[in-house]
C-alpha positions in Angstrom: 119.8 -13.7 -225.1 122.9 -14.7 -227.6 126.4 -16.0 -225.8 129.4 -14.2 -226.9 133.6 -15.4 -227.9 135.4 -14.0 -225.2 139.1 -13.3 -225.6 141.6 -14.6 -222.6 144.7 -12.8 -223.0 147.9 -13.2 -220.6 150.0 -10.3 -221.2 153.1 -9.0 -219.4 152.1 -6.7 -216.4 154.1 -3.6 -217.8 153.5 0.1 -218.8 152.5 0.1 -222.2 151.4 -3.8 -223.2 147.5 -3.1 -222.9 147.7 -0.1 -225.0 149.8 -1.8 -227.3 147.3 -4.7 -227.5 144.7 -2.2 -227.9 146.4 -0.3 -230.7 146.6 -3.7 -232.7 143.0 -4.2 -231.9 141.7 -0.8 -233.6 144.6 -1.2 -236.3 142.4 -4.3 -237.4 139.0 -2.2 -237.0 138.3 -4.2 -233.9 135.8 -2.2 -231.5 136.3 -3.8 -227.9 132.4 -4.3 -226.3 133.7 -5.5 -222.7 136.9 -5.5 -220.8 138.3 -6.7 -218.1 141.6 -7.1 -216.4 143.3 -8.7 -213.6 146.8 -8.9 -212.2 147.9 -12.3 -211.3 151.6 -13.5 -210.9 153.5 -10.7 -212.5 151.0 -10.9 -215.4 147.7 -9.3 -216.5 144.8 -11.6 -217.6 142.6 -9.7 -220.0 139.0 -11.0 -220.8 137.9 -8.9 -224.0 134.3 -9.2 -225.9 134.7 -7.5 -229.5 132.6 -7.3 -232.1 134.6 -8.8 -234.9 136.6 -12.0 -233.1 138.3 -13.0 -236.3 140.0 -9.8 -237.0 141.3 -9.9 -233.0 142.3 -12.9 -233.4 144.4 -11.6 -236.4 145.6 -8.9 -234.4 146.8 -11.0 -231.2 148.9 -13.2 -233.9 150.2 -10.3 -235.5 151.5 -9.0 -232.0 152.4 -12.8 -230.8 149.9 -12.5 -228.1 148.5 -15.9 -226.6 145.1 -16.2 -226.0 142.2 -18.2 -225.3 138.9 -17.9 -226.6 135.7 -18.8 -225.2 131.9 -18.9 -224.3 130.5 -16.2 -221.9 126.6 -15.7 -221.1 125.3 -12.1 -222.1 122.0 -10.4 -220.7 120.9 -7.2 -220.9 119.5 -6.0 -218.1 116.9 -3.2 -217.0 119.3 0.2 -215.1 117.6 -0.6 -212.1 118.7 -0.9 -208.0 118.8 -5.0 -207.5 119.2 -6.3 -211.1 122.8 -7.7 -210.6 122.0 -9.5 -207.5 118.1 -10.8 -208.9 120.6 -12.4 -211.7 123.4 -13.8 -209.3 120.9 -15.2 -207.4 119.1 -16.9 -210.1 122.3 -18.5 -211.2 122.9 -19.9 -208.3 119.6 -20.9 -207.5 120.5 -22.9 -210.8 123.7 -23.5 -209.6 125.7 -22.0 -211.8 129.2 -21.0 -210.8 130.4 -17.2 -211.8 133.7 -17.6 -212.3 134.1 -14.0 -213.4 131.7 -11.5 -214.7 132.1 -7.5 -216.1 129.9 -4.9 -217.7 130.2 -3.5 -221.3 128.0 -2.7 -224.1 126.2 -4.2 -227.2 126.5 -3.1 -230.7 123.5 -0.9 -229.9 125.6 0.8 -227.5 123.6 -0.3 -224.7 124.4 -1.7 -221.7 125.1 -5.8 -221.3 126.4 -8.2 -218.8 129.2 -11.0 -219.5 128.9 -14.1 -217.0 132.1 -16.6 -217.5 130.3 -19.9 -216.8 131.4 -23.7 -217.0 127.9 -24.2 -218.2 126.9 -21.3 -221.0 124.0 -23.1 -222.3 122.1 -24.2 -218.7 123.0 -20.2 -217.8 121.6 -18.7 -221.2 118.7 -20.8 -220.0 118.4 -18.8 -216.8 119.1 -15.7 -217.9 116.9 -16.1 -220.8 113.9 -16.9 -218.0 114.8 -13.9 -216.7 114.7 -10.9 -218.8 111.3 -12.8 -220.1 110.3 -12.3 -216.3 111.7 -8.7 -216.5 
């Protein structure tokens, strides 16, 4: 299974600043794949997965959006009862920390996972093992 960039974006937690983030986003032909956010301290962390990370990364400078980018595991995994806690478990059999994890989807369109780790590589190991096993 490949790793993907993940986008880290603190913006202001207001009406209107995701969709204007978005709107940048699609202005550039960006298609957002995963999304997250999270309130924290009169701010919204936003973790992102696009399919074109240059041209977001264009379109956060254009709007003066800081951001982080990094490393996240991606699996896809079989629709099927159990599958998110056979994969924690493995992880932590391994122990790997999940820092933070959320759904989206591939290019395909089909359903992946997104596993912020301080270790991407030992957990692409795992999860590699495991779809194999699957």
């Amino acid at each position: 299974m490949p790793s993907s960039k993940e986008l880290t974006i603190q913006l202001e937690n207001q009406p209107g600043t995701l969709a204007k983030c978005c709107k940048s986003l699609a202005d550039h032909n960006v298609n957002i794949l995963a999304f997250q956010a999270v309130p924290t301290e009169g701010k919204s962390v936003v973790h992102l997965v696009v399919d074109n990370p240059s041209s977001a990364k264009r379109a956060l400078d254009a709007e003066h959006l800081s951001y982080t980018e990094t490393e996240v595991a991606q699996v896809k995994l079989p629709n099927r009862p159990g599958e998110l806690g056979r994969v924690a478990s493995q992880l932590g059999e391994a122990k790997i920390n999940i820092e933070h994890a959320y759904s989206g989807i591939d290019a395909s369109n089909s359903p992946v996972l997104f596993f912020g780790v301080q270790d991407v590589n030992k957990a692409m190991a795992v999860l590699d093992k495991i779809t194999k096993a699957a």
